[in-house]
DRENVO-766302 format. One line per 3 residues: number of its first residue (from 1); their letters; for each residue x, y, z of N, C-alpha, C, O. Coordinates in pm, whole numbers, plus 50000, padded with zeros to 5 digits. Layout:
N
NUM> a> X,Y,Z,X,Y,Z,X,Y,Z,X,Y,Z  ...;
REM end
This chain:
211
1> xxx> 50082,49879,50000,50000,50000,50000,50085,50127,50000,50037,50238,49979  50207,50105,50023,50277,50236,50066,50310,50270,49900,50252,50371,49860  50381,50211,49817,50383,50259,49676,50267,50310,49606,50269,50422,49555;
4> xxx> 50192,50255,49603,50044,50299,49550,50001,50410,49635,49955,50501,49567  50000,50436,49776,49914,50592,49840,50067,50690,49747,50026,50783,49678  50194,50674,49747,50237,50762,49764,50261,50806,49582,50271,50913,49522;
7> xxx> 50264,50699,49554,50270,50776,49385,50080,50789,49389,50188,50810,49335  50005,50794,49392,49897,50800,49371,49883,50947,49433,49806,51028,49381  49932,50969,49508,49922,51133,49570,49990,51236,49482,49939,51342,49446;
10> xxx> 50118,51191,49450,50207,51186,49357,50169,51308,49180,50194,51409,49115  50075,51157,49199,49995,51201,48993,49921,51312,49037,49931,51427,48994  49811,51253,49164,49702,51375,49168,49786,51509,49212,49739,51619,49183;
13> xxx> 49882,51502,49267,49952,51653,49318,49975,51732,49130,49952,51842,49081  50024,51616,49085,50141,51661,48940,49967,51727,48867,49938,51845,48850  49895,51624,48842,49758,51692,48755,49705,51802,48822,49632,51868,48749;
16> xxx> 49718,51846,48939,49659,51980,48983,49756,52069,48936,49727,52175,48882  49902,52021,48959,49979,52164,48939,49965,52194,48787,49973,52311,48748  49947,52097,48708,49924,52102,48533,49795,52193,48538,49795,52299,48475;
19> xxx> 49731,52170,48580,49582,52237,48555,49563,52375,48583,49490,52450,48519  49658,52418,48718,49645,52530,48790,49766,52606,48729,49799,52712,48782  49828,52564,48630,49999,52594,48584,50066,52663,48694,50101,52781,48691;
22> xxx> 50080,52582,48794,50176,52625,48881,50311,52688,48847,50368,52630,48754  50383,52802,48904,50476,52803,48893,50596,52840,49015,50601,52946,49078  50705,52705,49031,50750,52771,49150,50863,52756,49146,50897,52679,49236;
25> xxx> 50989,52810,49054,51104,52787,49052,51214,52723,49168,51311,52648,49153  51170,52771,49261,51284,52748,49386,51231,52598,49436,51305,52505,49467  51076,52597,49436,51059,52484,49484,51106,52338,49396,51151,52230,49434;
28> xxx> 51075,52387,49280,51144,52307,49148,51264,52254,49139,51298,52141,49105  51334,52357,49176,51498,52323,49125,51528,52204,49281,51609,52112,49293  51430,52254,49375,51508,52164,49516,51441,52042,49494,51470,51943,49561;
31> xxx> 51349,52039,49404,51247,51887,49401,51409,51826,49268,51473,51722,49272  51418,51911,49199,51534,51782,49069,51618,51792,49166,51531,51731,49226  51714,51811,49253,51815,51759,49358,51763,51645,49426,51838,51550,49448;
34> xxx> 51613,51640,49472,51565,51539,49550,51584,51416,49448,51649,51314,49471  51526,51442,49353,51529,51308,49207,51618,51274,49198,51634,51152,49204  51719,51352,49180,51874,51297,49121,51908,51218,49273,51933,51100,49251;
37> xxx> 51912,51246,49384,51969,51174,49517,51915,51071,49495,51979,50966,49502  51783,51073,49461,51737,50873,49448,51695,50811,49322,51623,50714,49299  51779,50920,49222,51814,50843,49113,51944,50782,49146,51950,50663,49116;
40> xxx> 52019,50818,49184,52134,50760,49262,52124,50641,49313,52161,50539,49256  52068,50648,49433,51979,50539,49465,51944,50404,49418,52001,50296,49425  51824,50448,49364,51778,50335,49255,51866,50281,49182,51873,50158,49176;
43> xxx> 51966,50375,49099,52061,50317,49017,52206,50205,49115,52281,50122,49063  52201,50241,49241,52267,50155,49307,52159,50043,49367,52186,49932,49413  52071,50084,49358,51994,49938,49428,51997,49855,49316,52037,49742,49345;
46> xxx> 51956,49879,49141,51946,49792,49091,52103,49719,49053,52089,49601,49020  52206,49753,49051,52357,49682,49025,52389,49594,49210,52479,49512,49228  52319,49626,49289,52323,49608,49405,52247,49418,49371,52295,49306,49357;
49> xxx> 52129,49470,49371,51993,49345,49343,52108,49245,49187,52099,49123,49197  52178,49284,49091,52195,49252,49006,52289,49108,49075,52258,48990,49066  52406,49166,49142,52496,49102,49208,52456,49003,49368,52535,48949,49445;
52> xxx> 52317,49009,49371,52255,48955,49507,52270,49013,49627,52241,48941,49723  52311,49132,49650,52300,49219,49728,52204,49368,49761,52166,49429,49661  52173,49413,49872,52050,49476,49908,52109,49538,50031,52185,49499,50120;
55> xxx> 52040,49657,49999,52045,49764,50149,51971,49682,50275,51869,49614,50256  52019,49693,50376,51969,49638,50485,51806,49694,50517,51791,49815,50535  51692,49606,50522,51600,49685,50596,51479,49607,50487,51526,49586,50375;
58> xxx> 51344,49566,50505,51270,49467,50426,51229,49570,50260,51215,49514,50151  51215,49729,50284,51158,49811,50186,51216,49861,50150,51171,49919,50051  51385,49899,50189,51434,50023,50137,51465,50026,50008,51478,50141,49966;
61> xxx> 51485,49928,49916,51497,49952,49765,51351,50024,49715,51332,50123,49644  51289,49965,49757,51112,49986,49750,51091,50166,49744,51037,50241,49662  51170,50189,49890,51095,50292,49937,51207,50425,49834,51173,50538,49800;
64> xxx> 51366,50344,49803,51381,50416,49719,51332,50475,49547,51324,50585,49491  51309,50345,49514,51228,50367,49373,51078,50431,49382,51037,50498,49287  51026,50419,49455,50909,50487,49491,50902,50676,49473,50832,50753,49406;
67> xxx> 51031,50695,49588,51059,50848,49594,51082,50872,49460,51008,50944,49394  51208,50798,49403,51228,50842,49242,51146,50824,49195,51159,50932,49138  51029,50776,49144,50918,50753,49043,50802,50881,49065,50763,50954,48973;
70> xxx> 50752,50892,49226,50709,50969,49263,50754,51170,49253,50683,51266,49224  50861,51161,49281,50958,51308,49248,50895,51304,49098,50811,51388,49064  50953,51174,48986,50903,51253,48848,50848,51296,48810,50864,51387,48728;
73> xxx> 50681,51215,48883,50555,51259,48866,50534,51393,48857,50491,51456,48760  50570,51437,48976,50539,51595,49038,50647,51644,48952,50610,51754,48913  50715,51628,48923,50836,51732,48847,50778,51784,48725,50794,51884,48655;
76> xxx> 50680,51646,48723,50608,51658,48539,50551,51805,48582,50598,51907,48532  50448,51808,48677,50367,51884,48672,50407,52002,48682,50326,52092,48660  50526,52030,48713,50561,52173,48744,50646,52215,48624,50712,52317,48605;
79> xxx> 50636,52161,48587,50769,52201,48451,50667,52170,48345,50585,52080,48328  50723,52347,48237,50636,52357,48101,50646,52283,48026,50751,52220,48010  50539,52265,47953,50562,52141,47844,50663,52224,47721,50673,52343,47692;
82> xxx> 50728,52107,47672,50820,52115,47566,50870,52034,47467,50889,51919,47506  50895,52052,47366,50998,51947,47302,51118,51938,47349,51195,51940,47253  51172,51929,47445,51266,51878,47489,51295,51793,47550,51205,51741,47617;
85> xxx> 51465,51722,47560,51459,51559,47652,51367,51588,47788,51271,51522,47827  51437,51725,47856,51380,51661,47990,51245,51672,48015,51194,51623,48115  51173,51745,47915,50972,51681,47969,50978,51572,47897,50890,51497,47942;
88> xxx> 51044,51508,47790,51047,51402,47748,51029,51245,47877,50952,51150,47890  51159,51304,47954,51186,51198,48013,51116,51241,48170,51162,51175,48263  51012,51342,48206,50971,51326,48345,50828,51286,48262,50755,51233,48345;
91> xxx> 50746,51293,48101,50631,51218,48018,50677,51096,48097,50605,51088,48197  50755,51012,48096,50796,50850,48125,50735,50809,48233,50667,50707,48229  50751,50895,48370,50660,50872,48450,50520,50879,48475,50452,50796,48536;
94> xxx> 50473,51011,48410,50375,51054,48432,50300,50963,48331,50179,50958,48354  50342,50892,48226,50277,50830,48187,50237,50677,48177,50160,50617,48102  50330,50634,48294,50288,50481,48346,50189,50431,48321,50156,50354,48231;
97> xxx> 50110,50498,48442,49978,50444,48472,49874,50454,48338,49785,50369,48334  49881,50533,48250,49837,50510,48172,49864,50385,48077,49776,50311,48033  49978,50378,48057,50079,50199,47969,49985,50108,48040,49894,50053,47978;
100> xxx> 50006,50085,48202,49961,50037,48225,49755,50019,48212,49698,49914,48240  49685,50136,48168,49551,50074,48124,49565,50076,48006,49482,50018,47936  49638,50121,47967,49630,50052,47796,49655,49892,47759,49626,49828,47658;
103> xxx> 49718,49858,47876,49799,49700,47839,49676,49617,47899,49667,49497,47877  49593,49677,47965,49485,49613,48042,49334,49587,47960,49245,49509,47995  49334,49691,47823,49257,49703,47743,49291,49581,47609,49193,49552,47541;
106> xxx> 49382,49534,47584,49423,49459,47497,49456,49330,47557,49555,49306,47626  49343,49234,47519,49389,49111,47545,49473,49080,47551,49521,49102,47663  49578,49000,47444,49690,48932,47470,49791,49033,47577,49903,48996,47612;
109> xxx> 49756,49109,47602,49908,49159,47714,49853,49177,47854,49917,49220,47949  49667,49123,47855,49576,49179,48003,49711,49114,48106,49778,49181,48184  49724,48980,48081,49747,48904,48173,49940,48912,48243,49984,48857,48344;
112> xxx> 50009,48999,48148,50106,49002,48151,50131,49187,48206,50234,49223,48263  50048,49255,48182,50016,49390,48259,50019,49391,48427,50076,49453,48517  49892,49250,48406,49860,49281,48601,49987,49219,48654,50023,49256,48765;
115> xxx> 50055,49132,48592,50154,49089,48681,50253,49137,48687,50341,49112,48771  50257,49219,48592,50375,49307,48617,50351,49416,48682,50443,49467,48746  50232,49470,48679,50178,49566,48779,50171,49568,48913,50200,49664,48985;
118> xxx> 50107,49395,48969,50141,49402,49053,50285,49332,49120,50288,49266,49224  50389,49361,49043,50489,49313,49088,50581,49441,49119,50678,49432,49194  50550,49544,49066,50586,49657,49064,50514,49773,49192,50571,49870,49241;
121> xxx> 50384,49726,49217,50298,49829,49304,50245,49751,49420,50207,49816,49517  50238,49623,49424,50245,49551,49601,50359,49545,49625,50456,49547,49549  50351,49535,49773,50411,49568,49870,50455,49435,49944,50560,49418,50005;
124> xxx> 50359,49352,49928,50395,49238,49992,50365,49210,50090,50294,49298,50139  50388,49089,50183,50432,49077,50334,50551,48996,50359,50562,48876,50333  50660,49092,50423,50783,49003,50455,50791,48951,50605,50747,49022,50696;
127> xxx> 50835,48852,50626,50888,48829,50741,51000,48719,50765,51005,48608,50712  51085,48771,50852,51231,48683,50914,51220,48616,51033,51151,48622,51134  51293,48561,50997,51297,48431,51069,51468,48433,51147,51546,48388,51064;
130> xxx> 51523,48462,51244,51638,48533,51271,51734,48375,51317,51698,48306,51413  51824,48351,51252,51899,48268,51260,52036,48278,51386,52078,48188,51459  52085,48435,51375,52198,48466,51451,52214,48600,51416,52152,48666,51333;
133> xxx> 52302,48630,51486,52351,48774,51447,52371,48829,51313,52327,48942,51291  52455,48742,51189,52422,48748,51076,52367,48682,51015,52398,48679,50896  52289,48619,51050,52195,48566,50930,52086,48523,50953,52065,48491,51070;
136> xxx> 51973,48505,50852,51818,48540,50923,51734,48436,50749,51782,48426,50637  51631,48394,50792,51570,48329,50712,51436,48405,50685,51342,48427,50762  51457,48440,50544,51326,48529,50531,51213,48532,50409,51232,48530,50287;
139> xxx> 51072,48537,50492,51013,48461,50350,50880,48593,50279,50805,48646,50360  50873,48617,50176,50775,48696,50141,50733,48644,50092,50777,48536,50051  50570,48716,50059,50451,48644,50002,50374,48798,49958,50340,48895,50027;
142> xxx> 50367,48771,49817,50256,48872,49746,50142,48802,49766,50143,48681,49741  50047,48852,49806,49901,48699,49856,49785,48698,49663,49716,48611,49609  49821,48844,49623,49729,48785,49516,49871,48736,49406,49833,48683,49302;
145> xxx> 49971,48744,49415,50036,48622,49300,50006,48450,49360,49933,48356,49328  50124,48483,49480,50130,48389,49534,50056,48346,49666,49994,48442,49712  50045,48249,49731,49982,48215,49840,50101,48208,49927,50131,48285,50019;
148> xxx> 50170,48093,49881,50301,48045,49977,50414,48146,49962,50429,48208,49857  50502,48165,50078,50619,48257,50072,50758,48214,49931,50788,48100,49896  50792,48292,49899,50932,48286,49873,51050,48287,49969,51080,48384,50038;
151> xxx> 51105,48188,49968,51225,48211,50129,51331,48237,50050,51353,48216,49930  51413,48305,50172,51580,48370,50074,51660,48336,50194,51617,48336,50309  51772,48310,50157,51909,48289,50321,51942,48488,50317,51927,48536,50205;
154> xxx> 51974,48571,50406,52016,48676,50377,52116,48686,50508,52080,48644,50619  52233,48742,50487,52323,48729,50540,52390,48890,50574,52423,48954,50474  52407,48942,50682,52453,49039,50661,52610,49104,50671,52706,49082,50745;
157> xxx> 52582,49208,50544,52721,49232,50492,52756,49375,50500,52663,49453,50480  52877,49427,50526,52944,49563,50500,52850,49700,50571,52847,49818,50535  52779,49630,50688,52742,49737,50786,52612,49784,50737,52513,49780,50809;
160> xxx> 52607,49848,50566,52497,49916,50550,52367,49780,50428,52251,49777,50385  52487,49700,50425,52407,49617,50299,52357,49478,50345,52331,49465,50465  52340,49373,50261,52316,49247,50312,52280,49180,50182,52210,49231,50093;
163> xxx> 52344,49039,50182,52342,48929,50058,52195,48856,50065,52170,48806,50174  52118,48847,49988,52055,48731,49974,52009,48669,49867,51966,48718,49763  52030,48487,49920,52076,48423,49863,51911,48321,49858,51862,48267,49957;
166> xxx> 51851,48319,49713,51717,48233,49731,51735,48116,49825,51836,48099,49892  51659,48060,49825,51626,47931,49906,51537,47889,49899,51443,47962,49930  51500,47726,49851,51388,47627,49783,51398,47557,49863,51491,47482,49894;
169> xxx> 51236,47585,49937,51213,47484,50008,51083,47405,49984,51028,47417,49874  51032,47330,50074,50895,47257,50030,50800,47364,50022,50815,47482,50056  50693,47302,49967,50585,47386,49948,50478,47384,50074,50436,47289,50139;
172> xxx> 50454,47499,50080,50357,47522,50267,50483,47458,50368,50498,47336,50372  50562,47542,50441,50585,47503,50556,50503,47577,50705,50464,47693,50721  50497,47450,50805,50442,47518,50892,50515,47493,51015,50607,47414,50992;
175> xxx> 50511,47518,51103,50541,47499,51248,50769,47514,51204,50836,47429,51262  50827,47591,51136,50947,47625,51126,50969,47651,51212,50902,47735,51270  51117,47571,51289,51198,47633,51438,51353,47603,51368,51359,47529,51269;
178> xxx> 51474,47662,51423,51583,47668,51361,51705,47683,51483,51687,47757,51580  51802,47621,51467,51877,47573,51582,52009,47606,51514,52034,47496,51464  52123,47695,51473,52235,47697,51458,52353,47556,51514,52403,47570,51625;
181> xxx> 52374,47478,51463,52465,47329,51504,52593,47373,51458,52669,47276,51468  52645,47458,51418,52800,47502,51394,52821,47642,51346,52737,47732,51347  52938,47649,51305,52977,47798,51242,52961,47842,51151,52995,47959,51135;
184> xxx> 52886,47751,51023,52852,47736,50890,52722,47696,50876,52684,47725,50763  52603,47623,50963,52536,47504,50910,52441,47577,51058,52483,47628,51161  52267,47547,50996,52167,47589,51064,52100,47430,51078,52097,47361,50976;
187> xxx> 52052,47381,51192,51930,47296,51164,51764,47310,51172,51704,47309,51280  51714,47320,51073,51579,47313,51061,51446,47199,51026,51428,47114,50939  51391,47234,51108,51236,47135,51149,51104,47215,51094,51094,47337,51106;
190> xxx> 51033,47156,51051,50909,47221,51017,50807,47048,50943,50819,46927,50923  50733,47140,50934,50626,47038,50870,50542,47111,50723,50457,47199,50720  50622,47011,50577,50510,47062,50500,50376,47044,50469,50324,46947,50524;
193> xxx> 50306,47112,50395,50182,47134,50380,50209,46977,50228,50308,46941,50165  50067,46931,50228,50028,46827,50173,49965,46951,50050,49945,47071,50064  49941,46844,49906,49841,46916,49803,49688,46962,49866,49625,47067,49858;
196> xxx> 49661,46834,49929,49504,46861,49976,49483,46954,50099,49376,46953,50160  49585,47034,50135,49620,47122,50227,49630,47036,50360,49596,47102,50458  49665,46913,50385,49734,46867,50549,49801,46896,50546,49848,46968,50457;
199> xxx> 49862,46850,50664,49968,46905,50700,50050,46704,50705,50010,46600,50757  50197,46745,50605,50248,46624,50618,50315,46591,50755,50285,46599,50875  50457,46532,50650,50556,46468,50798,50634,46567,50852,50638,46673,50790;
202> xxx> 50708,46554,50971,50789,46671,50984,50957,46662,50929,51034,46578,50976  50985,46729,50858,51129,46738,50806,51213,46782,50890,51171,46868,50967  51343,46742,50903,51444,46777,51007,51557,46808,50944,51634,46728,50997;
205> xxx> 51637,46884,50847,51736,46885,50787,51862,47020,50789,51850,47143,50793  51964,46940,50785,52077,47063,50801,52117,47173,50704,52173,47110,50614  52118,47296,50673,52146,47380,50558,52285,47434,50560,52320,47445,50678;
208> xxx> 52370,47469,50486,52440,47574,50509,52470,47657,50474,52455,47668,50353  52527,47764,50540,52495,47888,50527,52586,47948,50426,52523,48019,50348  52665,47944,50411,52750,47943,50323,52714,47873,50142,52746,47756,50121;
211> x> 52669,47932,50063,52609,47895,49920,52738,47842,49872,52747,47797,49758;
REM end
C-alpha cells in the first residue's frame, strides 16, 4: 500500500499543478536535487539486486524507487511542456499508469500487465525468521500472485548492505523452528503442507549457510 498511496498522491499533486499551471522555481529546482539523490539510489539498488545484494531493511529499495518515480511525477507537473529531453523523460513517468491501462485494454498483454503491475505496486508481506547475528531466514509472500512465501538465506554484509541468497524449500511450511549446530550450518524442522492442504511429515534437515 505504501507505493500505491504515495505515487497515487504523487499524479494527483502533478495533475493539479498542470491544471492550475503552477509556477515555483525554487521549489522546482530543490524537488530535481531530491530526484537525482534517488536516482542515485535506485541506480545503486538495481547493480546492488543485480549482484545479490540489498540495502539492509525489508523496503528500502522499494521505498527508494518509489521516491524516484514519485519526484518525476510531480516534476512533470511543474515544469512547462516542451519538446525537449527533459519533459520528454519526466512524460515516462507521468505516463505509466496510463501503459499500464492501455495493456489492460488489449487482450493478449491483460494478463502480463497485472503481473507486472502488481509486481511493481504491492508491497507484499515480509517476514524473518532470525537465525543469529548474521543471518536470518526470510520469506515473502505477494498473497494475490502467490499464496506460499518465497524464502531467501540473507546474510549480513558491509554494515549498511546484506546478501541474499534464494532458498527452495517445500511447498507450505508450517510449524518452522531453527537451531544453529555450527559455524557454517543451521538445523531446521518444520512440517510441510500436503496438496490437499494437510499438514504432512515433519522434516528435520541441516542447511548451510555458506552457498
Amino acid at each position: 500500500m505504501f507505493t500505491i498511496t504515495v505515487l497515487s498522491g504523487c499524479f494527483l499533486a502533478a495533475i493539479s499543478c498542470k491544471i492550475k499551471k503552477v509556477k515555483v522555481p525554487m521549489i522546482t529546482g530543490l524537488l530535481w536535487y531530491f530526484h537525482f539523490v534517488f536516482l542515485f539510489f535506485a541506480a545503486l539498488c538495481l547493480l546492488l539486486l543485480i549482484s545479490g545484494y540489498g540495502f539492509k531493511g525489508s523496503y528500502t529499495e522499494r521505498v527508494f524507487f518509489t521516491f524516484y518515480a514519485g519526484s518525476g511525477i510531480v516534476l512533470y507537473g511543474l515544469t512547462p511542456q516542451d519538446t525537449s529531453g527533459k519533459f520528454a523523460y519526466l512524460t515516462c513517468f507521468f505516463g505509466f499508469p496510463f501503459l499500464l491501462i492501455f495493456g489492460l485494454l488489449l487482450p493478449p498483454l491483460r494478463l502480463f500487465t497485472v503481473v507486472m503491475g502488481l509486481g511493481l505496486l504491492a508491497d507484499g508481506h515480509l517476514e524473518s525468521y532470525k537465525i543469529d547475528d548474521d543471518y536470518a531466514l526470510q520469506a515473502k509472500t505477494v498473497e494475490i500472485l502467490n499464496r506460499e512465501p518465497d524464502y531467501s538465506l540473507v546474510e549480513d554484509k558491509y554494515w549498511l548492505f546484506e546478501k541474499n541468497t534464494r532458498f527452495d524449500v517445500p511447498y507450505g511450511i508450517r510449524g518452522l523452528k531453527m537451531e544453529k549446530t555450527g559455524k557454517d550450518s543451521v538445523r531446521m524442522q518444520f512440517r510441510a503442507m500436503e496438496d490437499a492442504g494437510r499438514l504432512g511429515n515433519r522434516i528435520d534437515t541441516i542447511i548451510s549457510l555458506h552457498q
